[in-house]
LOSESE-120271 format. One line per field, with one value per residue (C-alpha): residue number from 1; residue in three letters; x negated, y negated, z negated. Coordinates in steps of 0.001 Angstrom, whole numbers. Each point is the difference from the previous one (the first is absolute). Layout:
<recs>
i = NUM	...
aa = ALA	...
east = X	...
north = Y	...
up = Z	...
</recs>
This chain:
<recs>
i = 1	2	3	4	5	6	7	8	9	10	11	12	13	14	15	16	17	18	19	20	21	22	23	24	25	26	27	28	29	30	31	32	33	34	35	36	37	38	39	40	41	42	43	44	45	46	47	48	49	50	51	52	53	54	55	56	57	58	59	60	61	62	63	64	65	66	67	68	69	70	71	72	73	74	75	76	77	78	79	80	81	82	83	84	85	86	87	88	89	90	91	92	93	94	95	96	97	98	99	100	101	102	103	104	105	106	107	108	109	110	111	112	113	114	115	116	117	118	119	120	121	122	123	124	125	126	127	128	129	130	131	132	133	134	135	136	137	138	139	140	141	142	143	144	145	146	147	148	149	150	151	152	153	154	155	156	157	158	159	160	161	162	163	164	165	166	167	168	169	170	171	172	173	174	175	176	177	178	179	180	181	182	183	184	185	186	187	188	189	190	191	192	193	194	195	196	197	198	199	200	201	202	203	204	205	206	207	208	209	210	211	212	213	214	215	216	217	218	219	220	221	222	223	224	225	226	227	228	229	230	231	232	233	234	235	236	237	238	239	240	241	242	243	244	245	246	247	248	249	250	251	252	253	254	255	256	257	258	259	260	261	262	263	264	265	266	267	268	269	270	271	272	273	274	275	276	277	278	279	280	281	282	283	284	285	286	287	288	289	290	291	292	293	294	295	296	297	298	299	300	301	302	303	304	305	306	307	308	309	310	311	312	313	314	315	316	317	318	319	320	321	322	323	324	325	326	327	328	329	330	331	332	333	334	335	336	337	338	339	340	341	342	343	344	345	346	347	348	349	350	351	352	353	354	355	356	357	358	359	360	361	362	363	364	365	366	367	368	369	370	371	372	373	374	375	376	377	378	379	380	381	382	383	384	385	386	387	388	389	390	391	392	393	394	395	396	397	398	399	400	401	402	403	404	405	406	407	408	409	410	411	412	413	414	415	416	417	418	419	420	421	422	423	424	425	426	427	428	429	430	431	432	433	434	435	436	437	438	439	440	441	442	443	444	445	446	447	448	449	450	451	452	453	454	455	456	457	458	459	460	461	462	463	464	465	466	467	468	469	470	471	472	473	474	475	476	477	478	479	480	481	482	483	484	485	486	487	488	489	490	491	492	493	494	495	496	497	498	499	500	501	502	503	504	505	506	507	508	509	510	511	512	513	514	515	516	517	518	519	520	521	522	523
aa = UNK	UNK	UNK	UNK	UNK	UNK	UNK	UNK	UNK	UNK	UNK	UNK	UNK	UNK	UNK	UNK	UNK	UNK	UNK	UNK	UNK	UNK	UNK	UNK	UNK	UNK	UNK	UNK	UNK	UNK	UNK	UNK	UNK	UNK	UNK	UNK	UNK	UNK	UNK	UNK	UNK	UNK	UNK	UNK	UNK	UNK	UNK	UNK	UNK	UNK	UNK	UNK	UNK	UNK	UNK	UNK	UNK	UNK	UNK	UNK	UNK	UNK	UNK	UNK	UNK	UNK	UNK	UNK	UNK	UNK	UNK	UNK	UNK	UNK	UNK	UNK	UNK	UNK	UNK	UNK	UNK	UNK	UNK	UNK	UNK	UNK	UNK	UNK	UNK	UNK	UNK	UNK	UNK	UNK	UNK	UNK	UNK	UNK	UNK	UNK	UNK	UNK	UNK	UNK	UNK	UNK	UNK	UNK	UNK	UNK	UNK	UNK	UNK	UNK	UNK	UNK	UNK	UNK	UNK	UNK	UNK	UNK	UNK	UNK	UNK	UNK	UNK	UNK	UNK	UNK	UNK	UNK	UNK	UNK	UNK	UNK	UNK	UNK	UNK	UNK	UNK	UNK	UNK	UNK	UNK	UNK	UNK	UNK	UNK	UNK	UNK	UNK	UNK	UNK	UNK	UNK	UNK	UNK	UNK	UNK	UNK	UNK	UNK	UNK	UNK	UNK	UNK	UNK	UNK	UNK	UNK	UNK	UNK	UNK	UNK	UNK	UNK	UNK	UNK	UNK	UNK	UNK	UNK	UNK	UNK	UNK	UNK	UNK	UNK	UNK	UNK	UNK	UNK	UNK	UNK	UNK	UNK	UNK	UNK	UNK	UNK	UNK	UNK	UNK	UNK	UNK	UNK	UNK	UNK	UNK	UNK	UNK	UNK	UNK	UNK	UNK	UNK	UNK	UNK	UNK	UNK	UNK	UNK	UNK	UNK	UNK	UNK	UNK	UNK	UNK	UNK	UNK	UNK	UNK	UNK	UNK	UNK	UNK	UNK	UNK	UNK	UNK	UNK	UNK	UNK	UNK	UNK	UNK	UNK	UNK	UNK	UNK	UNK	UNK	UNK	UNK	UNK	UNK	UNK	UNK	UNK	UNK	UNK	UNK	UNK	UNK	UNK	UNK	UNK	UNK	UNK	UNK	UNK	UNK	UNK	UNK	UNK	UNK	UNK	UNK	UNK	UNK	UNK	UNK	UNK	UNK	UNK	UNK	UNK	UNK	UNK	UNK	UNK	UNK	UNK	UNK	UNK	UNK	UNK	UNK	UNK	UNK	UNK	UNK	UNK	UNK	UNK	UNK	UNK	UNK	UNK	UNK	UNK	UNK	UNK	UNK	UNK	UNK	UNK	UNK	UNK	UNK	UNK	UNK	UNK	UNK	UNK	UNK	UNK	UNK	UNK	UNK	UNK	UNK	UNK	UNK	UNK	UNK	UNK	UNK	UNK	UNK	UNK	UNK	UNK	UNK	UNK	UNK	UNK	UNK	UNK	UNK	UNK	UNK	UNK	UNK	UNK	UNK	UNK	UNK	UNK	UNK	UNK	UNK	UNK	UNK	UNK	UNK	UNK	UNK	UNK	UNK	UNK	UNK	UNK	UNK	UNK	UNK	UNK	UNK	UNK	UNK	UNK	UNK	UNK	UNK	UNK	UNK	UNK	UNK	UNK	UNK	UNK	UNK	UNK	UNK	UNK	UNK	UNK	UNK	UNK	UNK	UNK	UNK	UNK	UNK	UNK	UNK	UNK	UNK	UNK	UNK	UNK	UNK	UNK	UNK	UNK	UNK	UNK	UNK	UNK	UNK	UNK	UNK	UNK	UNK	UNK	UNK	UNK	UNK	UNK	UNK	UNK	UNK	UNK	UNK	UNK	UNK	UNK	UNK	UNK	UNK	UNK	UNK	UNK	UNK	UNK	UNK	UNK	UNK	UNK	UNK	UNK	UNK	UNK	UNK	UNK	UNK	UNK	UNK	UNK	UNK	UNK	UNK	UNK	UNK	UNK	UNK	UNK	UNK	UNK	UNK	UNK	UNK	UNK	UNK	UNK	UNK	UNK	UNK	UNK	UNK	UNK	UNK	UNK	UNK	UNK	UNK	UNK	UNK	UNK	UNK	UNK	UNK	UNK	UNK	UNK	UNK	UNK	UNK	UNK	UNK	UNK	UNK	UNK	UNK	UNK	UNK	UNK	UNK	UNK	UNK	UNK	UNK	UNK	UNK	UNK	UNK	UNK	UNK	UNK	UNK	UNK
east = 32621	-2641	784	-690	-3572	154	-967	-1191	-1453	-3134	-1368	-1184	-3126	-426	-3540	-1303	-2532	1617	-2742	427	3947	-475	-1617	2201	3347	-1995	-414	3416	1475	-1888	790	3548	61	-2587	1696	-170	-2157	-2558	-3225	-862	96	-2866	-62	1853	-2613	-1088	-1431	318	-1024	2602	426	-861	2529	2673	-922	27	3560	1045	-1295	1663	3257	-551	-375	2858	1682	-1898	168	3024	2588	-1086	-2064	-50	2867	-1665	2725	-3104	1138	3363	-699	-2555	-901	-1509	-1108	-2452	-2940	703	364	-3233	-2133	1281	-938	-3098	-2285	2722	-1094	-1525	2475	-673	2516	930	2508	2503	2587	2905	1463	4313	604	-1735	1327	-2190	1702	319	1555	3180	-1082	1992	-1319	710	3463	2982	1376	-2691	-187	1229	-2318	-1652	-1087	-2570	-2298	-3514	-931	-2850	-2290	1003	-765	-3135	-1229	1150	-1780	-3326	249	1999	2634	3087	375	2989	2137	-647	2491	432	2078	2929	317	-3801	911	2408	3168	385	-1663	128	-871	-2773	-2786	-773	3592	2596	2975	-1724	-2630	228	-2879	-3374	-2562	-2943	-3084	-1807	2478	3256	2305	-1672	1082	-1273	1062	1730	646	-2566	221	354	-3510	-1834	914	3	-3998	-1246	1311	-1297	2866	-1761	-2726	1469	3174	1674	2365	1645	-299	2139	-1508	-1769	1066	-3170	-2450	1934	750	-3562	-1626	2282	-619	-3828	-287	-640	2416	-380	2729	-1575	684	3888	-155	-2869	2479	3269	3087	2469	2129	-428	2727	-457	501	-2082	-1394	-2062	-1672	590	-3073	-1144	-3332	-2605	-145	-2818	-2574	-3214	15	-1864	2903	2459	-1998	123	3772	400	-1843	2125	3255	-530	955	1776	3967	2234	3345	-1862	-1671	-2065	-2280	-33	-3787	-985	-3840	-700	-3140	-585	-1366	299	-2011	-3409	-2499	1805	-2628	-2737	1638	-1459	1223	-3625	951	3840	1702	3451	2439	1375	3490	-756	3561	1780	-1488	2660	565	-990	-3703	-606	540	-2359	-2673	228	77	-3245	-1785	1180	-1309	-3316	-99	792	-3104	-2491	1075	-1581	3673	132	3126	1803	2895	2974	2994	3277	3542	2956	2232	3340	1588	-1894	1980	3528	-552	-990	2854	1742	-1437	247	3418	1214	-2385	1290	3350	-826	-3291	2600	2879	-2582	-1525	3418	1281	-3031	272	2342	3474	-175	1251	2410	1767	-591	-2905	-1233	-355	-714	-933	3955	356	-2920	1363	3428	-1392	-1965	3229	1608	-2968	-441	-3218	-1257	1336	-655	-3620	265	1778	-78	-70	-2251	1158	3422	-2088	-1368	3377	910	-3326	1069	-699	-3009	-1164	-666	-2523	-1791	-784	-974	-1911	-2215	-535	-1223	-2024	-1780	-346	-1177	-2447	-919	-264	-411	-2422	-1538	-803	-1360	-2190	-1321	-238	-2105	-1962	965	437	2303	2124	93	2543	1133	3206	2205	-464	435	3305	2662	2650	2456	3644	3327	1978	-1618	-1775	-4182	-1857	-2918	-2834	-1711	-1967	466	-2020	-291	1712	3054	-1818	-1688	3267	2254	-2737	-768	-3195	-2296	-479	-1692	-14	-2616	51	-2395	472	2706	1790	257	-422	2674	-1403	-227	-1026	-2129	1098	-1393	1568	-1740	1661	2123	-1302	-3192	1459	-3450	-1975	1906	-238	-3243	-774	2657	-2419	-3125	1774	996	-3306	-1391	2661	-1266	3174	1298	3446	2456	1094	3670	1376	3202	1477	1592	-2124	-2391	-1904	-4021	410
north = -39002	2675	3396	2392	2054	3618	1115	-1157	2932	95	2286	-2748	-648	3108	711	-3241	973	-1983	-2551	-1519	361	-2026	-2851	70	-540	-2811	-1910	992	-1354	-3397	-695	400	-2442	-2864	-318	-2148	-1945	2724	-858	2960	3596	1730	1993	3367	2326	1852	3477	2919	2838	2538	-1398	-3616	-732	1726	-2780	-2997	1199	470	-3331	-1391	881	-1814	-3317	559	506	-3040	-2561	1055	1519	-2281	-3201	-2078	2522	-701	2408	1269	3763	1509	3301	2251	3895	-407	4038	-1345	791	3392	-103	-2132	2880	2421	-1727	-1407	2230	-28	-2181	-3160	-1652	2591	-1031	-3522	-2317	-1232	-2354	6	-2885	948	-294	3521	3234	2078	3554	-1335	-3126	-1811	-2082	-3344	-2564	-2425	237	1494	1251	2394	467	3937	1015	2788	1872	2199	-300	-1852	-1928	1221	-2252	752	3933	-1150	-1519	2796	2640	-2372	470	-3490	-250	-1814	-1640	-2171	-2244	-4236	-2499	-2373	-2468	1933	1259	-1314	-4021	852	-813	-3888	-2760	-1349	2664	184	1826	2652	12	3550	951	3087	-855	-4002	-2508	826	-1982	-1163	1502	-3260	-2238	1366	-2284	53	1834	3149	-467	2629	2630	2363	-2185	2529	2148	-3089	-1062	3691	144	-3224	666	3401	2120	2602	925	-1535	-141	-299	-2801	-564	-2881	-1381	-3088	-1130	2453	1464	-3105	-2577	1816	1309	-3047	-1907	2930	89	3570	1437	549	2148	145	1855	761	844	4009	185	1264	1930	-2287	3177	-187	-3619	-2161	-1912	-3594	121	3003	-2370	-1385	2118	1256	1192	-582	152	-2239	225	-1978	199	1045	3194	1094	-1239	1866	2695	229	-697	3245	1937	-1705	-336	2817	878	494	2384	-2221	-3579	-861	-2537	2310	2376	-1021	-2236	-946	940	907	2656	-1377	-3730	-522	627	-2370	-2526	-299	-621	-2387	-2929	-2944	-1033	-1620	739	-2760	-780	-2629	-2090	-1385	-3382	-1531	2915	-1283	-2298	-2856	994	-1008	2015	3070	-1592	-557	3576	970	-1498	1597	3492	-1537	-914	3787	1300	-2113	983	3558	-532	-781	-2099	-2649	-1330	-2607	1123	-2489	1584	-1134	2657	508	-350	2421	2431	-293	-634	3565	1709	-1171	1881	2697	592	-887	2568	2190	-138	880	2805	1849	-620	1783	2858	161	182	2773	1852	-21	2570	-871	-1709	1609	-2443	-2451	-870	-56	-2856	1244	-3288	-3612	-794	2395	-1581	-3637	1337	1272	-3412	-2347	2218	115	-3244	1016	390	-3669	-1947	-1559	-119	1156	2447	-2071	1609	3032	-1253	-1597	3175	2154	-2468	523	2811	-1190	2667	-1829	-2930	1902	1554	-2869	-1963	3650	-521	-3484	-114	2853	-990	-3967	1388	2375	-488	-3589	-881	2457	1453	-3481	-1450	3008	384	-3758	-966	3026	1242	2850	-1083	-2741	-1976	-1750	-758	2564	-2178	-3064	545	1309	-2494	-48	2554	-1232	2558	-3232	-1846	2939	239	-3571	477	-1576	-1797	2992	1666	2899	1402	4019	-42	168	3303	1047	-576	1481	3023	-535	280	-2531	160	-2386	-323	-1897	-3091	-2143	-1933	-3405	-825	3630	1157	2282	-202	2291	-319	1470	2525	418	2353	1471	2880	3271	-1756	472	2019	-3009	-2482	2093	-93	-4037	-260	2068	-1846	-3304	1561	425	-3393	-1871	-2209	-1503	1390	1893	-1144	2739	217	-1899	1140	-3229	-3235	-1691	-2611	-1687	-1028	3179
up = -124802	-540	344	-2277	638	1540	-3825	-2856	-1981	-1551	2726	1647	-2206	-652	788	-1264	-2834	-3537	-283	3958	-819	-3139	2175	2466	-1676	-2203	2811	1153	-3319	-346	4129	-893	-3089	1686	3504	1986	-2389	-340	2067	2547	-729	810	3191	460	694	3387	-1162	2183	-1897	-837	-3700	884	3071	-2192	-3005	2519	1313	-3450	-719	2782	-1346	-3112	1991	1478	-3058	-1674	2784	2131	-2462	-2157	-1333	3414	2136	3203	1416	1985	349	-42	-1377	-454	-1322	-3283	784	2333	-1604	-118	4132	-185	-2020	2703	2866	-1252	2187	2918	3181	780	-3004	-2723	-2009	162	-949	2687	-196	2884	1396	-568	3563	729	-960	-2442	-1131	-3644	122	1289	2544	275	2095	-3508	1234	-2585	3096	119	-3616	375	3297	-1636	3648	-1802	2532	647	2905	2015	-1455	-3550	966	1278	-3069	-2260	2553	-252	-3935	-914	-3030	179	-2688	701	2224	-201	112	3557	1715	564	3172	903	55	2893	-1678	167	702	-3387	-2338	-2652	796	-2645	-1151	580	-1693	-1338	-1834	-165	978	264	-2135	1376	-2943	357	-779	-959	1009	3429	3295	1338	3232	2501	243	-1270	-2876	-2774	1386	271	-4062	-1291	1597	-948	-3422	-104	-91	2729	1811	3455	1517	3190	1480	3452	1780	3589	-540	-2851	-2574	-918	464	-1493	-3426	264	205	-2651	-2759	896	1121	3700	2299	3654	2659	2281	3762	468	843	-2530	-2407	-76	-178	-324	-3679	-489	-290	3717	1386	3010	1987	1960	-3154	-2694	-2132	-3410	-1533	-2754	-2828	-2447	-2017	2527	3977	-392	-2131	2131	3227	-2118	-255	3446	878	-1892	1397	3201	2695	2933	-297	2547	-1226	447	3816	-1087	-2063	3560	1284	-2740	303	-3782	-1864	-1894	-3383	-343	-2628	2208	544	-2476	-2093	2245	3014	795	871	1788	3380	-97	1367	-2135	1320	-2520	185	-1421	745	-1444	-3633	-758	-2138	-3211	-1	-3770	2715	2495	-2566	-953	3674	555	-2071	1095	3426	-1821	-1310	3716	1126	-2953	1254	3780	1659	2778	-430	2832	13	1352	1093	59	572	-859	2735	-1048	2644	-2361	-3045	1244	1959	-2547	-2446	2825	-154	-3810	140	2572	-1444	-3411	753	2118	-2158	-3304	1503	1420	-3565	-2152	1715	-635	-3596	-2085	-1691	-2830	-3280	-769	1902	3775	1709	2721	3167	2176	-1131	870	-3316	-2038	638	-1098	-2940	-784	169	-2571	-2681	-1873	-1143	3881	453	-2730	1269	3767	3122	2328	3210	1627	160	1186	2688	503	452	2753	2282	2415	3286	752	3308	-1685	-2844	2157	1528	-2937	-1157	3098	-142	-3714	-405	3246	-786	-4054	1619	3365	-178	-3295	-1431	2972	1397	-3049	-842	3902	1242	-3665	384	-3898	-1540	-2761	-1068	-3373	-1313	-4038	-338	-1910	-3099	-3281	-1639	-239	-3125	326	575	491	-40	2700	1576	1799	-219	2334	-637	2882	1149	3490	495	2979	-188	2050	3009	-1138	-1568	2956	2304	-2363	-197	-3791	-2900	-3079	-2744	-2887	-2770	1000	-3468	-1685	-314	-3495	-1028	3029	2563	3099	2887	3581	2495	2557	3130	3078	3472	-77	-1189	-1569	-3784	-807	1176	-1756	-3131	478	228	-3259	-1427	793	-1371	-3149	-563	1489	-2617	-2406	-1198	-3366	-316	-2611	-1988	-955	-3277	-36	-908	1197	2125	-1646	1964	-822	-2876
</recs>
């Protein structure tokens, strides 16, 4: 269920000159009648000049129009402001973003927007405000150009929901193969930029919610250092993981973004002290990788040996480059994840509860004010229950006992950090760690819910712990992304940054583009 636009007048594409308009909606018009059997559209563009980054948002809208209102529906993007480009033309000489195109994952608040988590229950939270982050970006010279569809409530919901899927806006399809997933939760950012709905946008991830549906749409992904970024106005599960991050089509864009998001943040703690840089787009272009020693996570590859093939030749690229590789044997401990499920479940019950009562009254009818009220609300809406359950957060109304999370808080942050990351960075003598983020995308399924794939990956320990990870498209199964990850200590987000940068310019392995079709294979 899409809701309708902020507007829809023709003020919109206003300043585009008639002969630019003319090949714009042409394009516009034949996307709409070929998809999903079209072959790929050619690239939105990435002008920033006044006149040019108000034609690429312009254009940007039209895709959206084409490809998700219509044609394919990937039910990428739940609404957006059509009088963008207008905003985009104003701000063009404005900061280190001069004017462009955002999309916002709908669990943070942005001024314009209701944001609703995916949920119905949330369908009316109009708080007019933005989250710090959000004012960030508009003070650095960014336009937000809409909100994009997720898991509802972040994946958090029940164990066997369909990633991609809310009651808002529907499932999420994957651009590359449209009856594939797009994974959780930032599953609607990581579709709308790999089908080039914006410049960048901006997910949240607790544990795998930026790098999973990164990887699987073929676009980067950063979840940087937890404190990096401003948590206050998002929809919360866990204050001990919590983060948002950039989404985009190359690091330097996605560094880029991060610069103008990050900051520190009076109502949040974790941002108090937060080891950040000022621009993090330096030195990108020019890093070497000559003599950096990476540790690669060989038993974190999985079964899928398509992924492993494509894996080693991102390794192969790392070494061309001057890295140094070192084997790394690793064995999860156990104690790690059962804590942190803890944690996230007292944690979600308590940040929810702090979060609803922050928001205003709704206009009509009653408005949640604790995850006791939200569950309520989900038993009596058949359109909130037809796919899956809400066990977990029935699970998660029931974990109260405050000695016990603070235990398990101490005990997984410290295993995840202290000795997971720490030790494997220090005792190898590496910088970074490498690992494939996740296989290929697997057939979505509301009926039976996620079908994993064989992969691992290796980013709960950096979630749990807080520390960065960046994923970058590395090549493709079959014309399916998939990502490498970069993983680095605490606080090192630049550096990583940097060595994602170095590989995107070591690869050699070539990118599918999106079809925006069925999947079919050896095409």
């Amino acid at each position: 269920m899409k809701t309708a636009p902020i507007t829809r007048s023709a003020l919109a594409i206003a300043w585009l000159s008639a002969t630019a308009l003319a090949g714009t909606l042409a394009y516009a018009q034949s996307a709409q009648q070929d998809a999903p059997e079209a072959s790929q559209p050619a690239e939105a563009p990435h002008m920033h000049t006044s006149f040019g980054e108000t034609m690429a948002v312009t254009e940007y809208i039209l895709r959206i129009q084409a490809l998700d209102d219509n044609g394919p529906m990937l039910n990428a993007v739940i609404d957006y402001n059509v009088e963008a480009p207008v905003e985009a033309r104003r701000l063009a000489s404005t900061g280190i973003l001069r004017g462009r195109s955002i999309l916002v994952k709908d669990n943070i608040e942005t001024r314009e927007f209701p944001t609703t988590a995916g949920s119905l229950a949330l369908a009316q939270n109009r708080t007019g405000r933005d989250a710090p982050l959000i004012a960030n970006i508009r003070e650095a010279g960014g336009v937000i150009l809409g909100k994009t569809n997720l898991s509802e409530w972040a994946n958090i919901r029940s164990n066997d929901s369909t990633s991609g899927w809310s009651a808002v806006e529907g499932l999420t399809r994957n651009p590359h193969a449209i009856d594939r997933n797009t994974c959780g939760s930032s599953s609607g950012s990581g579709a709308a930029i790999a089908a080039g709905f914006a410049w960048a946008a901006i997910g949240t991830e607790t544990n795998g919610s930026i790098s999973c549906p990164a990887s699987i749409n073929g676009v980067v992904g950063f979840k940087p250092s937890v404190g990096l970024v401003s948590r206050t106005h998002i929809v919360p599960i866990s204050s001990t993981q919590d983060t948002a991050g950039p989404m985009a089509k190359s690091v330097a864009d996605a560094a880029l973004l991060l610069t103008a998001m990050a900051g520190e943040d009076s109502a949040d703690s974790a941002t108090i002290g937060a080891q950040r840089s000022t621009d993090y787009t330096a030195g990108l272009g020019d890093y070497s990788l000559t003599g950096v020693r990476i540790g690669v996570m060989r038993e974190q590859i999985g079964s899928n040996d398509a992924v492993e093939d494509v894996f080693e030749a991102a390794l192969a690229d790392l070494e061309r480059a001057g890295a140094v590789l070192v084997d790394i044997s690793f064995e999860p401990n156990e104690q790690m994840y059962g804590d942190s499920f803890t944690v996230l479940l007292y944690e979600l019950r308590e940040e929810m509860g702090k979060y609803l009562h922050s928001i205003p009254e709704f206009e009509a009818g009653e408005t949640p004010r604790s995850l006791a009220d939200i569950i309520a609300f989900n038993e009596g809406n058949a359109a909130e229950m037809r796919w899956f359950d809400q066990g977990i957060f029935q699970v998660a109304e029931q974990t109260t006992d405050r000695e016990a999370y603070e235990t398990a808080r101490e005990n997984a942050v410290r295993i995840a950090g202290e000795e997971t990351l720490d030790v494997l960075l220090a005792q190898n003598n590496v910088q970074f760690l490498v690992a494939p983020t996740r296989g290929p995308a697997w057939m979505s399924d509301l009926v039976l819910g996620d079908q994993f794939n064989g992969s691992i990956g290796f980013g709960s320990p950096a979630a749990i712990a807080g520390y960065p990870h960046l994923t970058v498209p590395m090549g493709a199964v079959e014309d399916l992304p998939v990502g490498i990850s970069f993983f680095g200590a605490k606080w090192a987000d630049h550096d990583v940054l940097k060595a994602g940068a170095a590989y995107e310019r070591a690869r050699t392995a070539s990118l599918p583009a999106p079809s925006f079709r069925r999947w079919r294979p050896g095409e």
